[in-house]
DSSP file (Angstrom, degrees, kcal/mol; ACC not computed):
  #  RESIDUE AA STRUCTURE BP1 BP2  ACC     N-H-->O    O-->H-N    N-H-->O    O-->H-N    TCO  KAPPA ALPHA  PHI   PSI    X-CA   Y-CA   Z-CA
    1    1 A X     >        0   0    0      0, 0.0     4,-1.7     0, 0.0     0, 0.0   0.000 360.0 360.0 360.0 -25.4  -64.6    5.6  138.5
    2    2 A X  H  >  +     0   0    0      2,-0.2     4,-2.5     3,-0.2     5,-0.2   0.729 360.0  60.7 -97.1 -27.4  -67.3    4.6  135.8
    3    3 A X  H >> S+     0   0    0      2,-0.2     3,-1.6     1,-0.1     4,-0.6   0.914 105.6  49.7 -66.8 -69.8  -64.9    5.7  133.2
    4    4 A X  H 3> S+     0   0    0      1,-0.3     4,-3.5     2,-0.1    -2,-0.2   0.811 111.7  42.1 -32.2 -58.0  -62.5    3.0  134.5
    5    5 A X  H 3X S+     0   0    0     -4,-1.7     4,-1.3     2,-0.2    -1,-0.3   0.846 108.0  62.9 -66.3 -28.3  -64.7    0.0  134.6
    6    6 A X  H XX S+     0   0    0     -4,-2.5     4,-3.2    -3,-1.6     3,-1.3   0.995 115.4  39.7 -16.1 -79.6  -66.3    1.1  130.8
    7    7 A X  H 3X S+     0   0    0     -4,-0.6     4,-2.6     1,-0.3     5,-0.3   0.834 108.2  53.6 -57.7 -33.2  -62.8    0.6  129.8
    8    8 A X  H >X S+     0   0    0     -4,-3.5     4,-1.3    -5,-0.3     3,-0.6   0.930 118.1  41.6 -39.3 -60.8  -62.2   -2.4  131.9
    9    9 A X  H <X S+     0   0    0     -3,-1.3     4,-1.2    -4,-1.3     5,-0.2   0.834 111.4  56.6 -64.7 -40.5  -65.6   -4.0  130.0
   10   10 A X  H 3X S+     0   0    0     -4,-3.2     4,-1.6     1,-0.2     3,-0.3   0.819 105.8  43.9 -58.8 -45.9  -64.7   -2.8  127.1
   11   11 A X  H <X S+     0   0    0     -4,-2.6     4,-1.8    -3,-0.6    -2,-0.2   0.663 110.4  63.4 -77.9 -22.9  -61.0   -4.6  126.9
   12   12 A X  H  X S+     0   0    0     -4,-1.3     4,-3.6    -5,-0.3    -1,-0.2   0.853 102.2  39.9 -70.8 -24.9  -62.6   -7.5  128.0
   13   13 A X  H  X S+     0   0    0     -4,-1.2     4,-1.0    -3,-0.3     5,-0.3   0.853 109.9  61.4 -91.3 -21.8  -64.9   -8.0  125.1
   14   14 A X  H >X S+     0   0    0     -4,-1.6     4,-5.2    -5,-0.2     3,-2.2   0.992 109.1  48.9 -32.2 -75.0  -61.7   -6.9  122.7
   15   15 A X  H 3X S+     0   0    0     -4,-1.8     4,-2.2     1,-0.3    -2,-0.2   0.891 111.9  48.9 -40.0 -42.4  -60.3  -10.2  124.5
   16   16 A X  H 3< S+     0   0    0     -4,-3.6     4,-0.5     1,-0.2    -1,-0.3   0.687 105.8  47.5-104.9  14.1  -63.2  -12.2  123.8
   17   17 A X  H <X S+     0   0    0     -3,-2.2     4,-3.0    -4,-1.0     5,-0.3   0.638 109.2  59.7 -93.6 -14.7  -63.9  -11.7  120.2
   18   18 A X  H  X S+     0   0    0     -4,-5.2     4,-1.1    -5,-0.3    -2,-0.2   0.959 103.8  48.8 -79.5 -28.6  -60.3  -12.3  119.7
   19   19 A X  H  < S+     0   0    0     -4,-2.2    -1,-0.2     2,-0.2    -2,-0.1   0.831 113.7  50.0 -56.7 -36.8  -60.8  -15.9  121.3
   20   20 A X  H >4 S+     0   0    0     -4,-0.5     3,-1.2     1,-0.2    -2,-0.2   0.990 114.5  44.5 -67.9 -69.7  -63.7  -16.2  118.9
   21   21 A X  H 3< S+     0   0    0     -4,-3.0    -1,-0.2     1,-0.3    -2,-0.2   0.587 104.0  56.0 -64.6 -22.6  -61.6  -15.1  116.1
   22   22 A X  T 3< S+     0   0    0     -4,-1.1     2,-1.0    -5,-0.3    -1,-0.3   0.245  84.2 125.8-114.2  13.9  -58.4  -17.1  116.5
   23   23 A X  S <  S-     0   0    0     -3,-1.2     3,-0.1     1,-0.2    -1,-0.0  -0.784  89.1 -17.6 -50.5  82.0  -60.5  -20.2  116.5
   24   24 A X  S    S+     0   0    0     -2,-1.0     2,-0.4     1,-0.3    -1,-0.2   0.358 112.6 111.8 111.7  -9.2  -59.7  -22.8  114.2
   25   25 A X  S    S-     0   0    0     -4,-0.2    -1,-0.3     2,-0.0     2,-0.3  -0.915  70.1-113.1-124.6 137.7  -57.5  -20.0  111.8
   26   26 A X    >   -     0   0    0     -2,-0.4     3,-1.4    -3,-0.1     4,-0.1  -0.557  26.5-116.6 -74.7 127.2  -54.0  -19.9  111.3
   27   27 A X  T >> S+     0   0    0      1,-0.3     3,-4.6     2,-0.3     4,-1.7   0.756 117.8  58.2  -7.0 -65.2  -51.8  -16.6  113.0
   28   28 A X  H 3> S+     0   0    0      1,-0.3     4,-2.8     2,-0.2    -1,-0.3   0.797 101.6  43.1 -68.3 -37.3  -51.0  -15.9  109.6
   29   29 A X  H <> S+     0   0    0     -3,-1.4     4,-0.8     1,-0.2    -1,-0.3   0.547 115.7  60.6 -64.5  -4.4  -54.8  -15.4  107.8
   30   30 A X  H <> S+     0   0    0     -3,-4.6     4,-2.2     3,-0.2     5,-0.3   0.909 102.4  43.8 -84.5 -46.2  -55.5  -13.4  111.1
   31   31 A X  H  X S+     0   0    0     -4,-1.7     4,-2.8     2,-0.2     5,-0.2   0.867 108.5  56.0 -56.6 -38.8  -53.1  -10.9  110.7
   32   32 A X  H >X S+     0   0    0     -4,-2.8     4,-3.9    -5,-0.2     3,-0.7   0.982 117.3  42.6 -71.8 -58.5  -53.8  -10.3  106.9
   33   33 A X  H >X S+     0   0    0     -4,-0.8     3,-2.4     2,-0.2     4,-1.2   0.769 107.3  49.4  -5.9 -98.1  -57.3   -9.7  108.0
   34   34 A X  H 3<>S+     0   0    0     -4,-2.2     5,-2.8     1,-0.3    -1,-0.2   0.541 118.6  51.8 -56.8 -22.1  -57.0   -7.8  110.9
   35   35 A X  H X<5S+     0   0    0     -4,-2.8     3,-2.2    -3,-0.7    -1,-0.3   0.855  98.1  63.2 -34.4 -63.6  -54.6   -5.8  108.4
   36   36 A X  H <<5S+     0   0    0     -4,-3.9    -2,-0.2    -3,-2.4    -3,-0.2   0.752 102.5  45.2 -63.1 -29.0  -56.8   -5.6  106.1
   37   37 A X  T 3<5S-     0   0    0     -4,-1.2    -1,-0.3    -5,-0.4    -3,-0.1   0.164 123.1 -87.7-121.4  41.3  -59.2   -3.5  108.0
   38   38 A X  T < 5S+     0   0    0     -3,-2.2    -3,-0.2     1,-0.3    -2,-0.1   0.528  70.3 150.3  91.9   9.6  -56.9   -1.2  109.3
   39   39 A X      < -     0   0    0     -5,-2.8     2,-0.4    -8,-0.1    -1,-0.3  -0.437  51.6-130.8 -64.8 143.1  -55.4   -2.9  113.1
   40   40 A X    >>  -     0   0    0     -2,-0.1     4,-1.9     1,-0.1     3,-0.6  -0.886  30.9 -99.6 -95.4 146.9  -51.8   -1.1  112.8
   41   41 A X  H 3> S+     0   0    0     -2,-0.4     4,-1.2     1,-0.2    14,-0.1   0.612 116.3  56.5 -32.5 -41.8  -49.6   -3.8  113.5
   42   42 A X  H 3> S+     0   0    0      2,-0.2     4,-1.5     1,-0.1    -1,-0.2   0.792 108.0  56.5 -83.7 -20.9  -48.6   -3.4  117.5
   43   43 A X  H <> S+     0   0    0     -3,-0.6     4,-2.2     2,-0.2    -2,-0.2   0.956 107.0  45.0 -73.4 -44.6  -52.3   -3.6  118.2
   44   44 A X  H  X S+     0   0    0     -4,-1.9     4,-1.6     2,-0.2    -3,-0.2   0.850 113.0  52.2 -46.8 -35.4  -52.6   -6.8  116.4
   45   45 A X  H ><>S+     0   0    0     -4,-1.2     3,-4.8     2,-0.2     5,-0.6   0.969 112.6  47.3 -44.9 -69.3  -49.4   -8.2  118.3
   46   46 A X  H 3<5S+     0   0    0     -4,-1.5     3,-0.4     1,-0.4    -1,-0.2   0.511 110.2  47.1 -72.6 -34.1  -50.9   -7.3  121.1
   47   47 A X  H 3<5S+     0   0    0     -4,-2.2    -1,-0.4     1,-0.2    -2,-0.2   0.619 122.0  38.2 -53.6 -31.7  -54.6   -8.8  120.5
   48   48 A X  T <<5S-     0   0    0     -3,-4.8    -2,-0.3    -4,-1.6    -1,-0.2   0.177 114.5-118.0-119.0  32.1  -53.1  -12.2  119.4
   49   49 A X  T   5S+     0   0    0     -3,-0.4     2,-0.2    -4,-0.3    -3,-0.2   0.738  75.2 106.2  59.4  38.6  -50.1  -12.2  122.0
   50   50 A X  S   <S-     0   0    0     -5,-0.6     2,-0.3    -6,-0.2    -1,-0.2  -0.419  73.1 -79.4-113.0-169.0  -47.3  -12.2  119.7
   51   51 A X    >>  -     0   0    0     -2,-0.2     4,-1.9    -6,-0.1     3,-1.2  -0.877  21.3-125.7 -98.5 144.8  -45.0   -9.8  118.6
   52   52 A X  H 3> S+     0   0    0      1,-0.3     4,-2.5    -2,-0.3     5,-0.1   0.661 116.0  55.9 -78.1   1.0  -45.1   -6.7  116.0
   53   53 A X  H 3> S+     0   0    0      2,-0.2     4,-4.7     3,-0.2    -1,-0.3   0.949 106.1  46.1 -60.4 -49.3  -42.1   -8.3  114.4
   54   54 A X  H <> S+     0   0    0     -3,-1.2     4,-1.0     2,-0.2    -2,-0.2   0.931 116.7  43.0 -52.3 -41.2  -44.0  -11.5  113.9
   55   55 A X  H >X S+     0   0    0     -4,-1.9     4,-2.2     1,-0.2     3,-1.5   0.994 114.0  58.7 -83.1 -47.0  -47.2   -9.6  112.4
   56   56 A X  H 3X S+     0   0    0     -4,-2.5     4,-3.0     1,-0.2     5,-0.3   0.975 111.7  43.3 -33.4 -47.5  -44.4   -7.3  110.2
   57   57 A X  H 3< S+     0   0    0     -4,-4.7    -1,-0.2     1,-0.3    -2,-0.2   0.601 107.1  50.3-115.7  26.6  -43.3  -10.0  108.9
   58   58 A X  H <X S+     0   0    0     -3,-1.5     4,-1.7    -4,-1.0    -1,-0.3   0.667 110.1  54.0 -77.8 -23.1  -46.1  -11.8  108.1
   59   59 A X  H  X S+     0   0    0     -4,-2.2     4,-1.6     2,-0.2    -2,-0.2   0.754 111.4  47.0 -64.0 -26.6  -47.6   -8.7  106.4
   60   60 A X  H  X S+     0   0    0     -4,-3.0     4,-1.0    -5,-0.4    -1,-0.2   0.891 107.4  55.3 -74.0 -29.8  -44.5   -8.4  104.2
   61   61 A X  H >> S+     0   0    0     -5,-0.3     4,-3.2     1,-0.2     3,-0.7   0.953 110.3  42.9 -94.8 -54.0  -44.6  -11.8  103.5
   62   62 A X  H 3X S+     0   0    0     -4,-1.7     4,-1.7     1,-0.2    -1,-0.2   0.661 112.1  57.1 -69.7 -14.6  -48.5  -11.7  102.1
   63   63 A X  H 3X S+     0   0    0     -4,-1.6     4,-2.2     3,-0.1    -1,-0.2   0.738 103.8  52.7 -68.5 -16.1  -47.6   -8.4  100.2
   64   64 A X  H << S+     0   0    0     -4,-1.0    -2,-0.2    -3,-0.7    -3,-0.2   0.933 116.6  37.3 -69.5 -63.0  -44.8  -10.5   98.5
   65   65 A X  H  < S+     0   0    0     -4,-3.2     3,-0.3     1,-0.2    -3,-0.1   0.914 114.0  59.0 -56.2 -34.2  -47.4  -13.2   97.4
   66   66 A X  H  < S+     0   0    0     -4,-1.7     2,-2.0     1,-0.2    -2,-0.2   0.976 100.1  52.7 -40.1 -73.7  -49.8  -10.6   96.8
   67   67 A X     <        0   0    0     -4,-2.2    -1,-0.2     1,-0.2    -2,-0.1  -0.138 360.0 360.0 -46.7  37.0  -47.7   -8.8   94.3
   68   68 A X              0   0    0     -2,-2.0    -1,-0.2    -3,-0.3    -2,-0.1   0.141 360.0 360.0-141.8 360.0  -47.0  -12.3   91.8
């Protein structure tokens, strides 16, 4: 039972740094972030309530710019 509610507390404070985080910053600079230090892409979806297409292809899209 204690294990459940850990995780229960635990997914809640996930939820609310991501409200914190997605304050004021555009999708896209969250995802290269949260890229950048290693969220695999369907965990990102799934933290900013999008889809892993969207965050694929915004990561492709900032390796493209990267690379020029």
């Amino acid at each position: 039972m204690e294990n459940k509610s850990t995780n229960q507390a635990l997914q809640e404070l996930v939820m609310l740094f991501t409200i914190i985080v997605k304050r004021s910053v555009p999708q896209s600079t969250l995802i290269q972030e949260m890229n950048a230090v290693g969220f695999e892409p369907k965990r990102i979806a799934e933290l900013l309530r999008t889809t892993p297409n969207t965050v694929s292809v915004a990561i492709n899209r900032f390796k493209k710019m990267k690379g020029k």
